[in-house]
N, C-alpha and C positions, 0 to 999 in steps of 0.2 A: 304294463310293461311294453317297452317298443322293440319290435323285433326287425329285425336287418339282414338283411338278404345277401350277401355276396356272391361275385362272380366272377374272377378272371379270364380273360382269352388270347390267345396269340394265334395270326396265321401264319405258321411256320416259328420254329422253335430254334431260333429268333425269329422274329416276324413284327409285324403291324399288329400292335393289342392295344386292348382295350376293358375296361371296369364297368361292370353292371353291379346297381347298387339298387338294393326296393325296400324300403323304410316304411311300416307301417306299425299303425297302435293307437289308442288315446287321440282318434280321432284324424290322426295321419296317415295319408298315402303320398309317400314321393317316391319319384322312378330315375335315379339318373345314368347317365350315359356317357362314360368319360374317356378319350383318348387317350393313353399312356406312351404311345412312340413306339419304338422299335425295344423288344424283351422277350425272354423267354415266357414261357406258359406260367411258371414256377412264380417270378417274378411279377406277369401281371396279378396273380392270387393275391400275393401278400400287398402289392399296390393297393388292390380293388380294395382289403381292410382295412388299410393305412388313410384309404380316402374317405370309407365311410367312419370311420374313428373320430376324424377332421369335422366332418360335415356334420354327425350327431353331438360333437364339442360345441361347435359351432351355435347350434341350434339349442345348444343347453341342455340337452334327453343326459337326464341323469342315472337312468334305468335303461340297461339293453341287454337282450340278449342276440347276440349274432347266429347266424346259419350260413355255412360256407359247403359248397362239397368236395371240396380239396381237404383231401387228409392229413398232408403235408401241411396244412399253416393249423389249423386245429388241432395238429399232435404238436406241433409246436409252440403254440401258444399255451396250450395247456402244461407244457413241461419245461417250457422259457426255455427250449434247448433246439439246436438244428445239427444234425451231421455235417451239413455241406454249409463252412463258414462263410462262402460266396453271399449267402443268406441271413448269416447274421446282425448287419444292420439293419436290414428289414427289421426281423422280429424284434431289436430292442425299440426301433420307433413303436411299433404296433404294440409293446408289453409298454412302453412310456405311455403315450396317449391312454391305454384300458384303461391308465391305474388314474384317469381322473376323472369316473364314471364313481357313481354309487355304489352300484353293482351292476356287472360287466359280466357276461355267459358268451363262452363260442359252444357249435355245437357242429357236430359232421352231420351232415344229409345226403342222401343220396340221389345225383344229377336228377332225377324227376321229380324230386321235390322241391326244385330250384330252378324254373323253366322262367319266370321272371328276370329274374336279373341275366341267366345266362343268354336272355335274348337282347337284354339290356349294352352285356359286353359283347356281345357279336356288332350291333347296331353302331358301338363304340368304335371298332376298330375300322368299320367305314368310314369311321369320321375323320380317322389319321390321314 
């Protein structure tokens, strides 16, 4: 199974953010580091999953389970539901794309279990 690491950031909420993404399993390790533009914190979250969704499509990994430590996109995803509809396109791309995995796991972590990628999107939003 390939596990995926996510991470959103923003400085300043709105601000310069950016997606940290750490893919490992079956033999892989990628790290990447993506600029997102100008968004809130909230926002770059559910970007940073929407990109690695993209990038593990991409690559064909038909088995993933995600780890995020935003709780806001992992209670979301798990309940296909958001309060704040500002966010609801997000979460239909990100519940679109899971649904052409095998099987597909999010899972909440907490920030220090997730020190990869959230360096990943710090690195990212230098790049804006």
């Amino acid at each position: 199974m390939i596990e995926v690491y996510i991470d959103g950031a923003s400085s300043g909420n709105p601000g310069p953010s950016g997606a940290g993404i750490f893919i490992k399993g079956n033999g892989i390790v990628e790290q990447h580091s993506i600029p997102l533009g100008t968004m809130s914190n909230h926002e770059a979250e559910y970007y940073s999953l929407i990109k690695a969704l993209e990038i593990c499509i991409e690559k064909k990994l038909s088995i993933v389970s995600f780890r995020t430590d935003s709780q806001l996109v992992d209670q979301a995803m798990e309940k296909e539901y958001v309060k704040n509809k500002q966010y609801l396109p997000l979460l239909e791309k990100a519940l679109e794309l899971s649904k052409q995995f095998d099987l597909f796991f999010i899972k909440w972590i907490p920030s220090s279990q997730n020190p990869v990628a959230d360096k990943l999107a710090r690195e990212a939003i230098r790049k804006n």
